[in-house]
mmJSON file of the N, C-alpha and C atoms, coordinates in Angstrom:
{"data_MODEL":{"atom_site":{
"group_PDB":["ATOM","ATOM","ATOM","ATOM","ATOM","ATOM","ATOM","ATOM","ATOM","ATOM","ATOM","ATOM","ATOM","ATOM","ATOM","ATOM","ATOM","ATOM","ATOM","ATOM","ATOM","ATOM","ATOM","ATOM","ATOM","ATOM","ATOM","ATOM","ATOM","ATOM","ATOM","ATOM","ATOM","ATOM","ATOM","ATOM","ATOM","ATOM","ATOM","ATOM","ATOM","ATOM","ATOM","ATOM","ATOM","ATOM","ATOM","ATOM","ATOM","ATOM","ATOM","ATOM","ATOM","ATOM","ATOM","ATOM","ATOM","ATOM","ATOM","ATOM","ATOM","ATOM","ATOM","ATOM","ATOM","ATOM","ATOM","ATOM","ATOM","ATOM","ATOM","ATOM","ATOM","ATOM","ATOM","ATOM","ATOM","ATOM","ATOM","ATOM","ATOM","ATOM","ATOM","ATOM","ATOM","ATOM","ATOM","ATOM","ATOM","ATOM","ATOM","ATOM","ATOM","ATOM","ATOM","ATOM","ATOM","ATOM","ATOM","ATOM","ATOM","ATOM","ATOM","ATOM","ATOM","ATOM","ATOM","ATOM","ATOM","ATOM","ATOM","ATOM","ATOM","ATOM","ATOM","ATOM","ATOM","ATOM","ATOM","ATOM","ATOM","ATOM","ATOM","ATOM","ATOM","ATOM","ATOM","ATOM","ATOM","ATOM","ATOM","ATOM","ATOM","ATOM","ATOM","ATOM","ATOM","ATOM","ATOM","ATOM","ATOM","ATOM","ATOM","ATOM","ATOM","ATOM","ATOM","ATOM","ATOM","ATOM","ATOM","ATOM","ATOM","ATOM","ATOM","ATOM","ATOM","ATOM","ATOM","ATOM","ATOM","ATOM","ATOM","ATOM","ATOM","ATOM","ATOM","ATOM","ATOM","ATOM","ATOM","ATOM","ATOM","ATOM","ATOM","ATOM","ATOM","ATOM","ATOM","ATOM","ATOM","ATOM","ATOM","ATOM","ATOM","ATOM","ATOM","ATOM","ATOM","ATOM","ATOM","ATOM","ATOM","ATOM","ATOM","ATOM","ATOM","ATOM","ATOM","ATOM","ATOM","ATOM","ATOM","ATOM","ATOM","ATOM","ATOM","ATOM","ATOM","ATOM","ATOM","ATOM","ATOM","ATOM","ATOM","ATOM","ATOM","ATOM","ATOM","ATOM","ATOM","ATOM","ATOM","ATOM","ATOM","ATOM","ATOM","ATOM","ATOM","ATOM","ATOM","ATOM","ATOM","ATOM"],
"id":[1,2,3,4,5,6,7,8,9,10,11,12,13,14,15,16,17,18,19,20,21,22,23,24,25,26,27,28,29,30,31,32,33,34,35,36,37,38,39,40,41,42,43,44,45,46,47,48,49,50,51,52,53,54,55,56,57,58,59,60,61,62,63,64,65,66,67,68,69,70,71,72,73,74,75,76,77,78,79,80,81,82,83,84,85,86,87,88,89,90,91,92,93,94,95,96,97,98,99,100,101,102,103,104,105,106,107,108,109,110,111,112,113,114,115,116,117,118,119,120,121,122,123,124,125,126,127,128,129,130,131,132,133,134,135,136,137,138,139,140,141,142,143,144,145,146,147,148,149,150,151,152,153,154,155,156,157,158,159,160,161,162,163,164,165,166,167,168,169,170,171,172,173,174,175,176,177,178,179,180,181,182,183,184,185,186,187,188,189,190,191,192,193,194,195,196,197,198,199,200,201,202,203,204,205,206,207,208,209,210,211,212,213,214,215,216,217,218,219,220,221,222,223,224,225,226,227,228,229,230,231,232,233,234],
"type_symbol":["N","C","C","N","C","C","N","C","C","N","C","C","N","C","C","N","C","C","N","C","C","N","C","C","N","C","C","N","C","C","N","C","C","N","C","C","N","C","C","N","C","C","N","C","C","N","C","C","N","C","C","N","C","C","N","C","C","N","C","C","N","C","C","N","C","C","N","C","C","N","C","C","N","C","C","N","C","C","N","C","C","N","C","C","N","C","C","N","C","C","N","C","C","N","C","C","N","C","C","N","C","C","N","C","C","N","C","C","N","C","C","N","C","C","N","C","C","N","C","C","N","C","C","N","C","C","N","C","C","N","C","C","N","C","C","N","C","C","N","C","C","N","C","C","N","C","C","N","C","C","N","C","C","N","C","C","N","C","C","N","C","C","N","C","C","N","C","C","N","C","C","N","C","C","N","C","C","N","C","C","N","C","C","N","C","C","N","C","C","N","C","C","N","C","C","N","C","C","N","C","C","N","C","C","N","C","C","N","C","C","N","C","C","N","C","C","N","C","C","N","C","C","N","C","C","N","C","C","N","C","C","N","C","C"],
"label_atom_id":["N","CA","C","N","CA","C","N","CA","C","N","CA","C","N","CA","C","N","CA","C","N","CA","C","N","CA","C","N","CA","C","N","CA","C","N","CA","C","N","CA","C","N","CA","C","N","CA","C","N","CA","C","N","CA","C","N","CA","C","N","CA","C","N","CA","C","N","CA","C","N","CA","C","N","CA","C","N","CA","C","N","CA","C","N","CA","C","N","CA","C","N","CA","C","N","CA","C","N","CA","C","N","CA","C","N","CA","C","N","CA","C","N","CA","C","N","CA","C","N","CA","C","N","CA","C","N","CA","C","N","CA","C","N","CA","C","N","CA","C","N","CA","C","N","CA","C","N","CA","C","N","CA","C","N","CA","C","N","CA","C","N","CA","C","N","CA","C","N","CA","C","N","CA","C","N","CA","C","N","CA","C","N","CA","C","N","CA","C","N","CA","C","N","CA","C","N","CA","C","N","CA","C","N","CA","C","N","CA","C","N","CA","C","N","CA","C","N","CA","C","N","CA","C","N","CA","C","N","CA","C","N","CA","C","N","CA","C","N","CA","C","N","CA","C","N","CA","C","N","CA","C","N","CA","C","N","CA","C","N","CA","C","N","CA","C","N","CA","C","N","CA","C"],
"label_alt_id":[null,null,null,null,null,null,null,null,null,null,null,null,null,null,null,null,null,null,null,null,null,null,null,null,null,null,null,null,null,null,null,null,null,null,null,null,null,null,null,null,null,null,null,null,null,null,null,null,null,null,null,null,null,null,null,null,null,null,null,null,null,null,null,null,null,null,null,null,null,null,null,null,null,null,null,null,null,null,null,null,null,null,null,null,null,null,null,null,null,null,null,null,null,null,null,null,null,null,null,null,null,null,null,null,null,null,null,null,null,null,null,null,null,null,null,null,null,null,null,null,null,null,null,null,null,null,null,null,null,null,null,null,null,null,null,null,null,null,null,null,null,null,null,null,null,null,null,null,null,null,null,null,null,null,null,null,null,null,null,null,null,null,null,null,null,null,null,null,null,null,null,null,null,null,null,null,null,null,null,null,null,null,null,null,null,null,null,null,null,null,null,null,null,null,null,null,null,null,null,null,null,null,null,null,null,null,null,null,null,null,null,null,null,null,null,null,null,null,null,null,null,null,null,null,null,null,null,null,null,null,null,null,null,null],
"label_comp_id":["UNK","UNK","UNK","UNK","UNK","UNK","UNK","UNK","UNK","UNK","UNK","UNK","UNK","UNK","UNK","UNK","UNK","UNK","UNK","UNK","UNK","UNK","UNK","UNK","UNK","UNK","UNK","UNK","UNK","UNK","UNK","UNK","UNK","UNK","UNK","UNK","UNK","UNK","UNK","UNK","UNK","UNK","UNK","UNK","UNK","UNK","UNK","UNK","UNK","UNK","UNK","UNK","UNK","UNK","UNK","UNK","UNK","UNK","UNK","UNK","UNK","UNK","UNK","UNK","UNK","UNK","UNK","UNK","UNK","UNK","UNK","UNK","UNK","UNK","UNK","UNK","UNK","UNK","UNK","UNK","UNK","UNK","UNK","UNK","UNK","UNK","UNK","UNK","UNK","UNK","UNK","UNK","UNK","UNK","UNK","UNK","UNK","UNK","UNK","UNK","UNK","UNK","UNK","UNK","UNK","UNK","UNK","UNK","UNK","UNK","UNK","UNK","UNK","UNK","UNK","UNK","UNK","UNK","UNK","UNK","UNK","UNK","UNK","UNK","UNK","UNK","UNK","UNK","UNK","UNK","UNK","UNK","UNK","UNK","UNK","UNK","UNK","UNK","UNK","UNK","UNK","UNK","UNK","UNK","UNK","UNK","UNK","UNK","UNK","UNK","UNK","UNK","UNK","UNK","UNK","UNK","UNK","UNK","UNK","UNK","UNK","UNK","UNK","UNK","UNK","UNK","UNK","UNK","UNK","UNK","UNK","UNK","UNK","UNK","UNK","UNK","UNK","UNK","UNK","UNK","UNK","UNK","UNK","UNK","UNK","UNK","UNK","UNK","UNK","UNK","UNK","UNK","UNK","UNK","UNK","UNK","UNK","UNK","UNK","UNK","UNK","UNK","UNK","UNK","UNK","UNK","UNK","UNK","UNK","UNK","UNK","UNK","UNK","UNK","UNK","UNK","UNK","UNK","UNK","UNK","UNK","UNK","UNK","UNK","UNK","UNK","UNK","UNK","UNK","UNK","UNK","UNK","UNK","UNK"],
"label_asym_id":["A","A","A","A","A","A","A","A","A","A","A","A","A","A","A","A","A","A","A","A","A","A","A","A","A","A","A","A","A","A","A","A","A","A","A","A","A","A","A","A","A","A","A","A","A","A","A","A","A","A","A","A","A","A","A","A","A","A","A","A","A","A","A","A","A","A","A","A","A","A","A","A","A","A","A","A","A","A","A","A","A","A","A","A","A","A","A","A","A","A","A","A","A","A","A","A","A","A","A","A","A","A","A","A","A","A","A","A","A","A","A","A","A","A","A","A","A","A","A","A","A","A","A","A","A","A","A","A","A","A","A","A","A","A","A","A","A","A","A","A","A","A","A","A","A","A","A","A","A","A","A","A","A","A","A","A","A","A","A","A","A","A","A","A","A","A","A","A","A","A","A","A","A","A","A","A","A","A","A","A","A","A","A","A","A","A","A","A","A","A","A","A","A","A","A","A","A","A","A","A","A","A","A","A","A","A","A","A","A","A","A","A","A","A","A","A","A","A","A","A","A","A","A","A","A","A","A","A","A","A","A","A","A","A"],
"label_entity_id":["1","1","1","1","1","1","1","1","1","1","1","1","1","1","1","1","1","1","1","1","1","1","1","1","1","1","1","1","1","1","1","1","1","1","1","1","1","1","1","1","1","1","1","1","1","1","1","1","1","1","1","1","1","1","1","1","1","1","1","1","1","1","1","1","1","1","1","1","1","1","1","1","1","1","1","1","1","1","1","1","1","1","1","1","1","1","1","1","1","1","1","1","1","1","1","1","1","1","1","1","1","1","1","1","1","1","1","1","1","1","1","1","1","1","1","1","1","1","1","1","1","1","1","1","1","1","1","1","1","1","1","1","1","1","1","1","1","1","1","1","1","1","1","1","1","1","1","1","1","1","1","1","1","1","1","1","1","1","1","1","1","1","1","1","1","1","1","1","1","1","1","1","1","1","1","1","1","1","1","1","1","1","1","1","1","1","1","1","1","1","1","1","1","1","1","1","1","1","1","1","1","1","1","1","1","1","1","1","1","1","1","1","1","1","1","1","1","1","1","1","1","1","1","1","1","1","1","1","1","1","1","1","1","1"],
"label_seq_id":[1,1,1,2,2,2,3,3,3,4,4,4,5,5,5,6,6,6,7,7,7,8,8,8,9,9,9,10,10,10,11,11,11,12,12,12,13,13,13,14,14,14,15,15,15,16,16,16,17,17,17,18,18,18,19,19,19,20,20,20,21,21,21,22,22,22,23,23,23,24,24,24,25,25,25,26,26,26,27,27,27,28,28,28,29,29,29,30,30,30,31,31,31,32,32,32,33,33,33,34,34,34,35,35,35,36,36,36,37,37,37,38,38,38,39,39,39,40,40,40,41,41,41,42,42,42,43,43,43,44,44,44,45,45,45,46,46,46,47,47,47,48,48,48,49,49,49,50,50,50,51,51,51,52,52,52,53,53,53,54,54,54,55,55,55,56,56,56,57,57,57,58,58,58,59,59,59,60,60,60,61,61,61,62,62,62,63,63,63,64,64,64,65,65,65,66,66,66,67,67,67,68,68,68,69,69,69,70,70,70,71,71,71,72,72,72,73,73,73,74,74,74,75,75,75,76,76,76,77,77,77,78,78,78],
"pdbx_PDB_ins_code":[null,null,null,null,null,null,null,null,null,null,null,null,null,null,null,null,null,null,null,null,null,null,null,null,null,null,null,null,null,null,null,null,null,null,null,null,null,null,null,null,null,null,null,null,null,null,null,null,null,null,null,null,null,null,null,null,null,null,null,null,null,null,null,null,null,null,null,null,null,null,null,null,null,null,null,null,null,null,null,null,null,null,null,null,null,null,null,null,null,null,null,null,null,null,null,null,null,null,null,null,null,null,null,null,null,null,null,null,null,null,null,null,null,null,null,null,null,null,null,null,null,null,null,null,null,null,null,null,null,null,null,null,null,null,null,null,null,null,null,null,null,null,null,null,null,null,null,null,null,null,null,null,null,null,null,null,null,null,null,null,null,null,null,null,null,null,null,null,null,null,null,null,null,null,null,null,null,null,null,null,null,null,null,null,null,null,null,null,null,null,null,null,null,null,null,null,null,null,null,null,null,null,null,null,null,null,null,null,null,null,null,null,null,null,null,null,null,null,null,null,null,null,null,null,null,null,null,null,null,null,null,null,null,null],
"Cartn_x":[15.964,14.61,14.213,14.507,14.187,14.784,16.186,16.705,16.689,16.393,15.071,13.759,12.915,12.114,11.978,13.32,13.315,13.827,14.892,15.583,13.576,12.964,11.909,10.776,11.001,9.957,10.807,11.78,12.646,12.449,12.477,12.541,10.686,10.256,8.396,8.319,8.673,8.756,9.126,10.476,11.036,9.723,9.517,8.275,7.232,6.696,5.483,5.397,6.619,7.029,7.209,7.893,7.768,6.239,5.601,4.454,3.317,3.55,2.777,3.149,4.469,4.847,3.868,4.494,4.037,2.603,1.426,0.039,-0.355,-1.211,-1.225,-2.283,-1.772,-2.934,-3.855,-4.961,-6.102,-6.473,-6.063,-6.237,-6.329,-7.397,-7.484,-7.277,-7.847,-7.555,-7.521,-7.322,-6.638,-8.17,-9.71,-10.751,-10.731,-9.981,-10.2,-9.015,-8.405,-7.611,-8.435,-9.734,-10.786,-11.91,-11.962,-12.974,-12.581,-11.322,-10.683,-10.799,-11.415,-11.666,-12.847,-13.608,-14.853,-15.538,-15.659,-16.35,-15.556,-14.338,-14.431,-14.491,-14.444,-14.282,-16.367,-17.258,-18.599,-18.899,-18.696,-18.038,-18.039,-18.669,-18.569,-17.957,-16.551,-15.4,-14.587,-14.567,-13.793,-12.257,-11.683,-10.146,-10.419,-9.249,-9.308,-7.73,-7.58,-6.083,-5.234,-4.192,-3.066,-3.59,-4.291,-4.911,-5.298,-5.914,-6.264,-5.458,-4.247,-3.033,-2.159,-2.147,-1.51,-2.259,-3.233,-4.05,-3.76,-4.219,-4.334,-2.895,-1.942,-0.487,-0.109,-0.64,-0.341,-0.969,-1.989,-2.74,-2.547,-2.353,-1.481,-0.383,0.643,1.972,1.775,0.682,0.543,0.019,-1.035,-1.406,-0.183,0.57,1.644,2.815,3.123,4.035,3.768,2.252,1.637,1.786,1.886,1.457,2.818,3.852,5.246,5.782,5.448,5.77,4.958,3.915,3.066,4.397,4.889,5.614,6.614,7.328,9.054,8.431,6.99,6.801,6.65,6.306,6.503,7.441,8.517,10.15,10.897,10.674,11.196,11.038,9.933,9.518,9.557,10.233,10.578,12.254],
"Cartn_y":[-18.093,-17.857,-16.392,-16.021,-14.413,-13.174,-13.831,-12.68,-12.84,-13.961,-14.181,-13.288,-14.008,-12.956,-11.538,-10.973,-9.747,-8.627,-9.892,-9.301,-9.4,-10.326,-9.994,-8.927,-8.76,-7.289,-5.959,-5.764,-4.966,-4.541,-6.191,-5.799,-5.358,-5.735,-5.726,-4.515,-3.459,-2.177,-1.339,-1.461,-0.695,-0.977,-2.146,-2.676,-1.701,-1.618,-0.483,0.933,1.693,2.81,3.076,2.224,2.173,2.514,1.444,1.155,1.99,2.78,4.025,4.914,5.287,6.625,6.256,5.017,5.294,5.407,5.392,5.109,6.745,6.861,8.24,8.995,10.632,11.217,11.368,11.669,11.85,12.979,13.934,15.309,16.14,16.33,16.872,18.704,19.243,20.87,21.161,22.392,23.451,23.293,22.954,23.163,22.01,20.432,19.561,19.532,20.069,20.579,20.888,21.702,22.456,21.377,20.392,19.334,17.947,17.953,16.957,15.67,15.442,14.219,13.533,14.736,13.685,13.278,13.652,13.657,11.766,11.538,10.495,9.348,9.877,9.092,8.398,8.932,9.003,8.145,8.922,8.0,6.584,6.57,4.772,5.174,5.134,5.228,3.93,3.576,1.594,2.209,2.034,1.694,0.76,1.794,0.223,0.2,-1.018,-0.955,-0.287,0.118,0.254,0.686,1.66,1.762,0.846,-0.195,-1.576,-1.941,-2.4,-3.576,-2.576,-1.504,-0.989,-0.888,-0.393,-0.387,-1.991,-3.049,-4.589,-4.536,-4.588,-4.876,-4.215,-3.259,-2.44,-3.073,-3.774,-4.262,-5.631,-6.029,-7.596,-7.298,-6.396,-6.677,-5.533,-4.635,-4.676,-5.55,-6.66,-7.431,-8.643,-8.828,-9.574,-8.96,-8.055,-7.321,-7.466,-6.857,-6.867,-8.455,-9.399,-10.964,-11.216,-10.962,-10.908,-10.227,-8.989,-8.301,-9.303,-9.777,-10.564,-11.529,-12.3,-13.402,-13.473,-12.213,-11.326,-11.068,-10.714,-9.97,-11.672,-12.129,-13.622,-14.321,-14.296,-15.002,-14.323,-12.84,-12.146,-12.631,-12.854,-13.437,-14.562,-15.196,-16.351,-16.981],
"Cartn_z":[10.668,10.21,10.413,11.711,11.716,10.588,10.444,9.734,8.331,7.812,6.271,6.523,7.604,7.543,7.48,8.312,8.74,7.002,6.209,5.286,3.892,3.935,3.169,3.73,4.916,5.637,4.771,4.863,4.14,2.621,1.797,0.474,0.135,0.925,0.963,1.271,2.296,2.452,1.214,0.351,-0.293,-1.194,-1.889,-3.0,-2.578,-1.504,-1.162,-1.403,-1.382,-1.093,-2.536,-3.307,-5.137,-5.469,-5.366,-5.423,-5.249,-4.306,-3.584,-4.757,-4.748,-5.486,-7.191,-6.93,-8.468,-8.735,-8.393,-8.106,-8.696,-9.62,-9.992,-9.394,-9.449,-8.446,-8.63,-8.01,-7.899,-8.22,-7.707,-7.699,-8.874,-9.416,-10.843,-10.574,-9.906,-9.753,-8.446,-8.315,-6.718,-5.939,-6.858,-5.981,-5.278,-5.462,-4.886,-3.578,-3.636,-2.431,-1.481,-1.136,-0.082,0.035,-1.173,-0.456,-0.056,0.109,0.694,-0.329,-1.784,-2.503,-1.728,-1.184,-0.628,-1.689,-3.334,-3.879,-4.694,-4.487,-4.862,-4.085,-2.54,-1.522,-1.734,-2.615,-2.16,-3.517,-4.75,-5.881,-6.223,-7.328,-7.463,-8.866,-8.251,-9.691,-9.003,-9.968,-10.506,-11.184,-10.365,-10.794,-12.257,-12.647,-14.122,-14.264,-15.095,-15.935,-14.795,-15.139,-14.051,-12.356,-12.414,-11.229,-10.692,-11.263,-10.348,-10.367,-10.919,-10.693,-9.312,-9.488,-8.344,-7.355,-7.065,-5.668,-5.294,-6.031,-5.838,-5.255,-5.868,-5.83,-4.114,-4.256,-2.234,-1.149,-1.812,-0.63,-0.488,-1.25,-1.329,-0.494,-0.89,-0.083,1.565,1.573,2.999,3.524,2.998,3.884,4.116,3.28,3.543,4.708,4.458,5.286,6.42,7.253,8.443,8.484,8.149,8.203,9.081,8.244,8.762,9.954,9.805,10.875,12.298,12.56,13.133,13.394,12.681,12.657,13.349,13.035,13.618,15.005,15.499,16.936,17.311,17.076,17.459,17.719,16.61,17.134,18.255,17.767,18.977,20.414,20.317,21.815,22.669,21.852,22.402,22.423],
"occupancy":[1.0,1.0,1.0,1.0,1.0,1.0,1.0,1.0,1.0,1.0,1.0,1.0,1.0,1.0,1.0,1.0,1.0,1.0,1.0,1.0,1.0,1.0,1.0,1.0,1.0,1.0,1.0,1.0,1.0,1.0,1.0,1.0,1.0,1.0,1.0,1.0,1.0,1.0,1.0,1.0,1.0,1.0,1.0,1.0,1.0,1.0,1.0,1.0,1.0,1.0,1.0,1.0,1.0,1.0,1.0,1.0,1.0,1.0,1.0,1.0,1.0,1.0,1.0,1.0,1.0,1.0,1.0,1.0,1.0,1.0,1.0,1.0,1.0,1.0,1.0,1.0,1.0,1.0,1.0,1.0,1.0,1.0,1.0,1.0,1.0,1.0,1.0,1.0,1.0,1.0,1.0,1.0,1.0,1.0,1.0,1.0,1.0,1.0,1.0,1.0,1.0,1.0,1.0,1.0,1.0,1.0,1.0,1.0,1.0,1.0,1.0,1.0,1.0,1.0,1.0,1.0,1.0,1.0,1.0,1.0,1.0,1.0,1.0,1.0,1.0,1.0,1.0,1.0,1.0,1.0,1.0,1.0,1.0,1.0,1.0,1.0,1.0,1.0,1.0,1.0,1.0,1.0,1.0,1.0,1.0,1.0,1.0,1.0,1.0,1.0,1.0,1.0,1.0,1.0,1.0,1.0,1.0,1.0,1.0,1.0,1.0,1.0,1.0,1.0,1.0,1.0,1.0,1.0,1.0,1.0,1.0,1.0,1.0,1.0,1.0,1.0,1.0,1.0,1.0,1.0,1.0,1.0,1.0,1.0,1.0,1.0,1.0,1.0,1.0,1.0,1.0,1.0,1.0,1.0,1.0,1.0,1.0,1.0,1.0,1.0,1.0,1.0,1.0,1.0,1.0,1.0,1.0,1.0,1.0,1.0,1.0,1.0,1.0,1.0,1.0,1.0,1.0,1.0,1.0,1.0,1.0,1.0,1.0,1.0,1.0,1.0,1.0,1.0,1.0,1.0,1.0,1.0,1.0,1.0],
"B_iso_or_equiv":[0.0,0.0,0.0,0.0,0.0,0.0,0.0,0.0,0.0,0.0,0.0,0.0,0.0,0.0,0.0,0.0,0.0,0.0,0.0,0.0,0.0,0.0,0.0,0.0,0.0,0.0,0.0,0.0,0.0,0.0,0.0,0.0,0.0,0.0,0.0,0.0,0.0,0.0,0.0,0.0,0.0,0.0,0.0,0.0,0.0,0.0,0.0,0.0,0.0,0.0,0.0,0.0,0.0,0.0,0.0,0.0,0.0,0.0,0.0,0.0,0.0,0.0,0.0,0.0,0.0,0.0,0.0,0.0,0.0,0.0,0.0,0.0,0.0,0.0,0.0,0.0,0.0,0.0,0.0,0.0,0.0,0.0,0.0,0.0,0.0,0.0,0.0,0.0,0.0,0.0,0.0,0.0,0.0,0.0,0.0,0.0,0.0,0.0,0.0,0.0,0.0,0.0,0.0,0.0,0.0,0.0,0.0,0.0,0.0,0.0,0.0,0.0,0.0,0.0,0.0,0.0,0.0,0.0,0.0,0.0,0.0,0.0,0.0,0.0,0.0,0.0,0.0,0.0,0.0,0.0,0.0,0.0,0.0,0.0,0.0,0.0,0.0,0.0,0.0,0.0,0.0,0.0,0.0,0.0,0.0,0.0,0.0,0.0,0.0,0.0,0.0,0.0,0.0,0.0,0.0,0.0,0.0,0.0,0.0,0.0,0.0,0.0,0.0,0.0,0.0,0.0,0.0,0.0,0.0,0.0,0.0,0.0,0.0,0.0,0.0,0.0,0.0,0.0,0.0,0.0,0.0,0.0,0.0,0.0,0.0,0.0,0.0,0.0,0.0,0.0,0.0,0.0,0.0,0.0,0.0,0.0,0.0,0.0,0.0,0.0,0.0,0.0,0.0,0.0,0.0,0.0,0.0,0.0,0.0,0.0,0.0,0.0,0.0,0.0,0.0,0.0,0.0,0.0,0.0,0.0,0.0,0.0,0.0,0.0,0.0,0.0,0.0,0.0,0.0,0.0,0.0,0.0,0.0,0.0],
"pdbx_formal_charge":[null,null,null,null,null,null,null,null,null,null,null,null,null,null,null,null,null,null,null,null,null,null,null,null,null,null,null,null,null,null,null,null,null,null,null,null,null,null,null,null,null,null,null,null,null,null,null,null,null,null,null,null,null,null,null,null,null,null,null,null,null,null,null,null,null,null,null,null,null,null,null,null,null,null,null,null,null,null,null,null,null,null,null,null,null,null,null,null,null,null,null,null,null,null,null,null,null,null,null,null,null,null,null,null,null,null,null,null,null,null,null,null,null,null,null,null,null,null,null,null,null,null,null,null,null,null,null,null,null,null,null,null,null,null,null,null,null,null,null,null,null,null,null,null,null,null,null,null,null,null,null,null,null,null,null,null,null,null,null,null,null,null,null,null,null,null,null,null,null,null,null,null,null,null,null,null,null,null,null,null,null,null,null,null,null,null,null,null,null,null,null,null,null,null,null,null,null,null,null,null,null,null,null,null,null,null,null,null,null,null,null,null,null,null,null,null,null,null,null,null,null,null,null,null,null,null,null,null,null,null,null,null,null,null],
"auth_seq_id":[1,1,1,2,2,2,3,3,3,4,4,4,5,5,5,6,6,6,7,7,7,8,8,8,9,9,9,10,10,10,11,11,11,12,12,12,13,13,13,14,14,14,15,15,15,16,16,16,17,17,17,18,18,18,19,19,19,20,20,20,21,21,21,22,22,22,23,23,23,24,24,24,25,25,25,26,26,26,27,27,27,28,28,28,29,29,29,30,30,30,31,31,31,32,32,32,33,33,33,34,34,34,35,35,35,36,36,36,37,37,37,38,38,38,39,39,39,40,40,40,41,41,41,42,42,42,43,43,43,44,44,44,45,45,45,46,46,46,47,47,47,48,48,48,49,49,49,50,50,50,51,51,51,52,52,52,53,53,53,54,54,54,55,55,55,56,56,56,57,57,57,58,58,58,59,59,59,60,60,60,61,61,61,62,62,62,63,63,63,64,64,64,65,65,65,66,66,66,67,67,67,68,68,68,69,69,69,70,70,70,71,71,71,72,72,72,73,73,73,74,74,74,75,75,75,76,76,76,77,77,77,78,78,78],
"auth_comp_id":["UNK","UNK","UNK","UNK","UNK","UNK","UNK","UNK","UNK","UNK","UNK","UNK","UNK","UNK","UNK","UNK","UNK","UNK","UNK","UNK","UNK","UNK","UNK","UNK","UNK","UNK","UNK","UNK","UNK","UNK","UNK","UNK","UNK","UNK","UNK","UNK","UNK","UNK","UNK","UNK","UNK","UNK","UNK","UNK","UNK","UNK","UNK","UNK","UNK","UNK","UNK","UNK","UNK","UNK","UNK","UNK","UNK","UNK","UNK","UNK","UNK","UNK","UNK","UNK","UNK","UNK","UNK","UNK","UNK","UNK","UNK","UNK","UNK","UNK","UNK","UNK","UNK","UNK","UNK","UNK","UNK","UNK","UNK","UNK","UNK","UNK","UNK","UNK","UNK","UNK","UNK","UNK","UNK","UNK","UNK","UNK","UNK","UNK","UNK","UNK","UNK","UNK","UNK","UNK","UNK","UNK","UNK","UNK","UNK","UNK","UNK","UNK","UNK","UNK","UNK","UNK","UNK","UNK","UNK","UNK","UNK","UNK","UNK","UNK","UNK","UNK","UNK","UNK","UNK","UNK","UNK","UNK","UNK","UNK","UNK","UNK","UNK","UNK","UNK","UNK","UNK","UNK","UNK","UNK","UNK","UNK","UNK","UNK","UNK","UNK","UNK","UNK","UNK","UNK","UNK","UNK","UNK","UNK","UNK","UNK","UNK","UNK","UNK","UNK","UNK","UNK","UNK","UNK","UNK","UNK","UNK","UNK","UNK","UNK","UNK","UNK","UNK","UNK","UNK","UNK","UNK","UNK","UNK","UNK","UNK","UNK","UNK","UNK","UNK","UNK","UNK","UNK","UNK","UNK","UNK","UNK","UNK","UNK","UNK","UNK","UNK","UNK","UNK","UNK","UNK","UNK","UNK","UNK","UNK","UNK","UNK","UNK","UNK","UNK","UNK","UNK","UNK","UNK","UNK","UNK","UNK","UNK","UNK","UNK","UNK","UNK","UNK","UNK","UNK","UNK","UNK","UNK","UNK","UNK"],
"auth_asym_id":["A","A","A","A","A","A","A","A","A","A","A","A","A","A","A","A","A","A","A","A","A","A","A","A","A","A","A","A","A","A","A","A","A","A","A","A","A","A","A","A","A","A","A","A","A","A","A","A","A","A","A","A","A","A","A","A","A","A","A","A","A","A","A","A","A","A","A","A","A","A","A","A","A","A","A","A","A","A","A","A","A","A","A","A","A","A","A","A","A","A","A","A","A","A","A","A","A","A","A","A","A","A","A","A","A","A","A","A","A","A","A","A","A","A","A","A","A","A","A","A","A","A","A","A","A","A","A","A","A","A","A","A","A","A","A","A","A","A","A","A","A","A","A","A","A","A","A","A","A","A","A","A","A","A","A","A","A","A","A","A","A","A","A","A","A","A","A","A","A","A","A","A","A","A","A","A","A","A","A","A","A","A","A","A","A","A","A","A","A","A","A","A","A","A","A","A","A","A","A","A","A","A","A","A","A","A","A","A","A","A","A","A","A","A","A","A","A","A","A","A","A","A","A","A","A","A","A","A","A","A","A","A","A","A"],
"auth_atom_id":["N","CA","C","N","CA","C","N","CA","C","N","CA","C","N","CA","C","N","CA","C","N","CA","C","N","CA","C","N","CA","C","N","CA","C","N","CA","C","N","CA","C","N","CA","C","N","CA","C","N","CA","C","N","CA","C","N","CA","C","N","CA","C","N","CA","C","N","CA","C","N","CA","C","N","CA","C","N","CA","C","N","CA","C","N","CA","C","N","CA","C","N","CA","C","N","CA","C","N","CA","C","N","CA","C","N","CA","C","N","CA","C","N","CA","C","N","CA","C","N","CA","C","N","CA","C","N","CA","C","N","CA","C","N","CA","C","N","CA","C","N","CA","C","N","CA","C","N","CA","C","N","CA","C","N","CA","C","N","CA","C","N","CA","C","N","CA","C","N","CA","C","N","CA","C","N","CA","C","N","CA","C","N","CA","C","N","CA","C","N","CA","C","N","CA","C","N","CA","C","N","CA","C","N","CA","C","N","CA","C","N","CA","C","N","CA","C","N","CA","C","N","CA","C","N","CA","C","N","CA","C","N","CA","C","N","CA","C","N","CA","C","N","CA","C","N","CA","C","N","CA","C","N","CA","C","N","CA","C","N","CA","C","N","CA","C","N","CA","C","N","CA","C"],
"pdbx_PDB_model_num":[1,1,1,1,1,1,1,1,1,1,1,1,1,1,1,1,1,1,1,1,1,1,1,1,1,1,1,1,1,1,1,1,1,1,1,1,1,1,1,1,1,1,1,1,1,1,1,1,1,1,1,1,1,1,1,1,1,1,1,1,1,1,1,1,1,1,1,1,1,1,1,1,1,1,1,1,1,1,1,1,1,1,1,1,1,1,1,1,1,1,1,1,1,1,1,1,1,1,1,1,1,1,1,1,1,1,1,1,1,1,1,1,1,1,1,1,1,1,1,1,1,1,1,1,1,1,1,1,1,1,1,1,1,1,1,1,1,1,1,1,1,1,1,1,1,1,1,1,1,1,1,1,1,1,1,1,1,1,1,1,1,1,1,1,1,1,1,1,1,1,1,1,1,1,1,1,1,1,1,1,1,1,1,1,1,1,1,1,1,1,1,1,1,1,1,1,1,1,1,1,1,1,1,1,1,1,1,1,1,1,1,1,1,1,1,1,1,1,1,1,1,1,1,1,1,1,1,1,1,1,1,1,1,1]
}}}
């Protein structure tokens, strides 16, 4: 059971790291470099279309991942 779990913490990692990269940037010019994106962090800009399926898609499989990892610190221990 652990090393199922341990081998889907794995393929759930690589899926994130895809997932991340692919997520497009934010960063429209060199002036948003000096304000850190506070201006979209403040922003009521709505992800749409791919941007939502990817933000959704990362946070689904971090909250899954952390679920697991939870699980593995658990077998371990006993």
């Amino acid at each position: 059971m652990y090393n199922i779990i341990l081998g889907i913490v794995i393929v759930i990692s690589i899926m994130m790291v895809i997932a991340i990269m692919m997520q497009p940037s934010k960063q429209n010019s060199a002036a948003s470099a000096f304000t850190g994106g506070a201006d979209q962090l403040f922003g009521k800009q709505k992800a749409r279309g791919f941007e939502a399926v990817m933000q959704r898609s990362t946070a689904v499989m971090g909250a899954v991942w952390m679920i697991l990892l939870f699980v593995l610190a658990f077998l371990s221990s006993k």
